[in-house]
N, C-alpha and C positions, 0 to 999 in steps of 0.2 A: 577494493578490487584485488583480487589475488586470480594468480595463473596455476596450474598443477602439471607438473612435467616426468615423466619416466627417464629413471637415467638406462643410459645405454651406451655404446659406444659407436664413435661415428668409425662409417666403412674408408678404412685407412688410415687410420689413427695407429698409437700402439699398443694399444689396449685391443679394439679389431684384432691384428695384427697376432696377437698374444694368445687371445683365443683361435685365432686360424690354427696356430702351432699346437694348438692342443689338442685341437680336435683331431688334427692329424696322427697325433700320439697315442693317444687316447681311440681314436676311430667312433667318437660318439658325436652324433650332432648337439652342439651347446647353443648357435646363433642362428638368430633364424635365417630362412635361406632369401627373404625376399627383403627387398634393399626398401621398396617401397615403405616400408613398416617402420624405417630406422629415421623415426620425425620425432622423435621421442614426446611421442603419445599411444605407444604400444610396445607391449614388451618384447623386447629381441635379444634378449641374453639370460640367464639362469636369475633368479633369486635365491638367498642363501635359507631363505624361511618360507618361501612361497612358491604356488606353479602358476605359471602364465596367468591362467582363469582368474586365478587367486589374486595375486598381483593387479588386473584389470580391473575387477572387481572393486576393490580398493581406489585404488584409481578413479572411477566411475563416484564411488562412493563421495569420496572427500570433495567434488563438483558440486553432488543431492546436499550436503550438508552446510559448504559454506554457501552457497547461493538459494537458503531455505529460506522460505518466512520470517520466521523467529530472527537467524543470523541475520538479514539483511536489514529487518526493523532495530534488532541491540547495533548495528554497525552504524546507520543512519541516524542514531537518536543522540548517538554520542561526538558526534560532525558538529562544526562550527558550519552554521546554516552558510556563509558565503560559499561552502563547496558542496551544499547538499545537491546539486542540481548533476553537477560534475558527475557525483559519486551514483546518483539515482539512474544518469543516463547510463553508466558502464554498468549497474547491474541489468538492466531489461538488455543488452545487446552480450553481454556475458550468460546470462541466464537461460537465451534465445538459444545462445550456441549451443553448450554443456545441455540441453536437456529437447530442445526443440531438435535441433541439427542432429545432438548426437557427436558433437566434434571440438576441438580446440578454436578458440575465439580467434586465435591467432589465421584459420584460415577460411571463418566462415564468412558469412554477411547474414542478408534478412531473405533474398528469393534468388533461389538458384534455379539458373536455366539449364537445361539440359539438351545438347543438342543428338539429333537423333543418330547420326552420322560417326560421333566420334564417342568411337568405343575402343575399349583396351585390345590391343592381340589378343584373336583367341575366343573373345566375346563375341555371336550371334549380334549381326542388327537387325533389330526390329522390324518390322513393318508399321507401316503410319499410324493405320485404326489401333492396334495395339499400345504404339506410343504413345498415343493423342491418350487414350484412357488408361493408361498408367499416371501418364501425365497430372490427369483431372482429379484424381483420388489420390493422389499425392500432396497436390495443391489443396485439393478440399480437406484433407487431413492438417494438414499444415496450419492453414487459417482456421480450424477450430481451435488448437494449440495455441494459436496466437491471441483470439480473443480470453480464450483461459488466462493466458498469461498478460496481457492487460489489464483482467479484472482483478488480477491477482496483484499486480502493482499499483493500480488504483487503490485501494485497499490500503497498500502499506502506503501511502501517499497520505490519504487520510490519519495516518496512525502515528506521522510520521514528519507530517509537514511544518515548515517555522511558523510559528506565528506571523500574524499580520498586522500590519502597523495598526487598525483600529482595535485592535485584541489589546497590543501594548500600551496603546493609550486609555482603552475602556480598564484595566487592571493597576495602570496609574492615578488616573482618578478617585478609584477604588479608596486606593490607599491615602489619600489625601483628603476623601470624603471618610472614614474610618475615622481618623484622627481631629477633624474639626465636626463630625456627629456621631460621638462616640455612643449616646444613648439608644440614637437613632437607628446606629448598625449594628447594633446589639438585640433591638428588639428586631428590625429586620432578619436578623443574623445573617448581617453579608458574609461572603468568602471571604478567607483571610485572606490580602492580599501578596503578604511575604513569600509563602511557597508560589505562588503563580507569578509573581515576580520574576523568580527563581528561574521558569520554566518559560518565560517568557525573551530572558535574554537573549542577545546575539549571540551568545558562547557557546550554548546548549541548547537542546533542542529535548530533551528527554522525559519531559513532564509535560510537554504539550497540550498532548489527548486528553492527561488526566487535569489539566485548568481547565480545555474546554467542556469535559465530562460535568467538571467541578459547574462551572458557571451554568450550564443546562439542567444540570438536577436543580440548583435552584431557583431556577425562572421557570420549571416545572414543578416542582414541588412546595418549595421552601414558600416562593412569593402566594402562590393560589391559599396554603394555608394560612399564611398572613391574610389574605383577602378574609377569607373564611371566616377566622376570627374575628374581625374586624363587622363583619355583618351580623355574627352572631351577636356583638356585644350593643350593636345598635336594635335589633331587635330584641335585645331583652329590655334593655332602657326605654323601648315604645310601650313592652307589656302593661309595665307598669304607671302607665296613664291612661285610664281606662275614660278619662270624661274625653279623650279625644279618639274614639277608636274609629275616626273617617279618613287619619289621615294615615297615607301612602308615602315612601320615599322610594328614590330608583338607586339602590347601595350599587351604583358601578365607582367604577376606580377611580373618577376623582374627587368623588361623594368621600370616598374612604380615607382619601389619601391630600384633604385638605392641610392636616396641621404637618403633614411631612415635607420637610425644608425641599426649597424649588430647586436645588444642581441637585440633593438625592432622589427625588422622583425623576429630574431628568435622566439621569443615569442609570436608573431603572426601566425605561421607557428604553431607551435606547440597548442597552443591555440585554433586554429582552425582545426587542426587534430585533435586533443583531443574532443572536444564539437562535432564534426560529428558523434564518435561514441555513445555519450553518449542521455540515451534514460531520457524523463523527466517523462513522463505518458505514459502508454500505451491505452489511450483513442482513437491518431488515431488510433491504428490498432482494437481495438476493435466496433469503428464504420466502417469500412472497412470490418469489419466480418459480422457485422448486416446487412448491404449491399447487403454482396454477399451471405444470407442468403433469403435476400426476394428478390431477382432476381431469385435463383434454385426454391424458392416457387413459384412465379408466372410462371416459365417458360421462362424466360428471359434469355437464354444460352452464347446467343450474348454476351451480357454486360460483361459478365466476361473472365477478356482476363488472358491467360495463366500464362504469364510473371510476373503481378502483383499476381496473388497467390501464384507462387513462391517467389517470394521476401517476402510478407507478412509473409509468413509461415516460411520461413528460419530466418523472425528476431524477428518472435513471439515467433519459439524454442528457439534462441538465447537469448531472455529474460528470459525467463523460463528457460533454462537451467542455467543460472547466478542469477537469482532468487532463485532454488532450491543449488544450489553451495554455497551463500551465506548464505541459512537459516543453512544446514548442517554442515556446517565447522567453520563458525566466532565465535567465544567466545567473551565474555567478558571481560576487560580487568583489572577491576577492582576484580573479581574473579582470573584472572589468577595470577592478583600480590600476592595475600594471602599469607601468609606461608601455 
């Protein structure tokens, strides 16, 4: 978490003070005239390389940059997971402020009420109807920003998240079924399990994505072509009996997977159970959205078949709900130990 502040000088100080005298001297305005502005989050005194604009700008900038995607996933991956919860909650409420609000964290929140009555000297009050729909489109603007910026940290959440103790256990096994069926996990070609190891510890969190990447490519890829081969090699071995050509086998997976020792097929069974439900990014379903977004624009009814927006939607809640479950309840672990 990082804060960004404009230096300035406070009114009464003697720095203030210093430039009063000058301006007097001088007869040029250097400070600005309105005291409100001296929260040093806007500029009210000269720069020696910049103008105001320029200076804010800046300002404004270094907010977009360190509370970016990119920066908040390199800042988070390299967190000792007991404080990633810490760290994750002060960026969505830092994030909110600097880019939702518009303001320093330091004086924002999440809904600000506005009351109708209390206006600066000087300002026009409103009338109701007026208020009430300034009101509404302000709000309504608001919470589109805020779900953007949800799915937005859902996302790095996914990219970003610790491991879980079934991950750490299914990546020890690994390696401990590696080493006592070395033949086995070779013609398999399990994942190595040293890098995921690695990425699986308490210490760090930075190779995450790329074990669970890992372990998904190959219960998608690697295992089906094992299957693959493995049928192909039985039906070749039938071709050639030809005085039996009545007989039939059903090659599913335990047909194949007889002479594979029983804790490696467990662990492959469960491995693969496991990685089915697990979600890495939620990019396809968000271009799945964008999709069936500009087919309703064009008019394009056809295209979007029933079945697929249920699914889509059942596993986009299903994210989100696991999503919001986890932001709400997970602590810290490092916190929790304290006395």
């Amino acid at each position: 978490q990082a804060s960004f502040f404009m230096l300035g000088p406070i009114p009464g100080s003697r720095d203030h003070q210093r430039w009063v005298a000058e301006e007097r001297l001088t007869g040029h305005s250097l400070l600005d005239p309105d005291f409100n502005r001296y929260d040093s989050f806007h500029p009210t005194m000269p720069h020696p390389r910049m103008t105001a604009d320029e200076w804010h700008a800046v300002y404004r900038e270094c907010w977009r940059v360190f509370y970016s995607f990119e920066n908040m996933r390199a800042i988070l991956s390299r967190l000792h997971s007991g404080n990633y919860w810490g760290v994750f909650r002060n960026f969505i409420f830092s994030k909110n402020a600097a880019e939702i609000e518009g303001e320093h964290p330091m004086i924002t929140g999440f809904w600000r009420l506005k009351d109708r009555l209390t206006r600066r000297p000087g300002f026009p009050i409103p009338g109701r109807w007026p208020h009430f729909v300034g009101q509404l489109r302000e709000k309504a603007h608001q919470i589109q920003k805020w779900a953007a910026l949800l799915l937005e940290m859902e996302e790095l959440w996914l990219e970003t998240r610790p491991a879980t103790r079934l991950e750490r256990r299914l990546i020890a096994d690994l390696e401990r079924l590696r080493e006592r069926e070395t033949e086995w996990a070779d013609s398999l070609r399990l994942p190595d399990p040293s890098a995921l190891l690695r990425a699986s510890s308490t210490s760090a969190i930075a190779n995450v994505v790329e074990m669970r990447r890992a372990l998904r490519d190959w219960t998608n890829t690697v295992l089906p072509a094992f299957l693959q081969r493995g049928r192909g090699a039985m039906e070749a071995s039938l071709s050639s009996l030809p005085q039996m050509p009545s007989v039939t086998l059903n090659l599913s997976l335990p047909d194949l997977w007889d002479k594979v020792p029983t804790d490696m097929r467990d662990w492959i069974l469960c491995a693969e159970r496991y990685m089915r439900s697990v979600q890495v990014s939620r990019r396809p379903l968000d271009w799945y959205w964008l999709q069936a977004w500009h087919n309703l624009r064009a008019g394009k009814f056809w295209r979007l078949r029933p079945s697929q927006v249920v699914v889509n939607f059942v596993r986009d809640f299903s994210l989100s709900a696991r999503f919001a479950w986890a932001l709400l309840t997970a602590s810290d672990t490092r916190m929790r130990s304290r006395p």
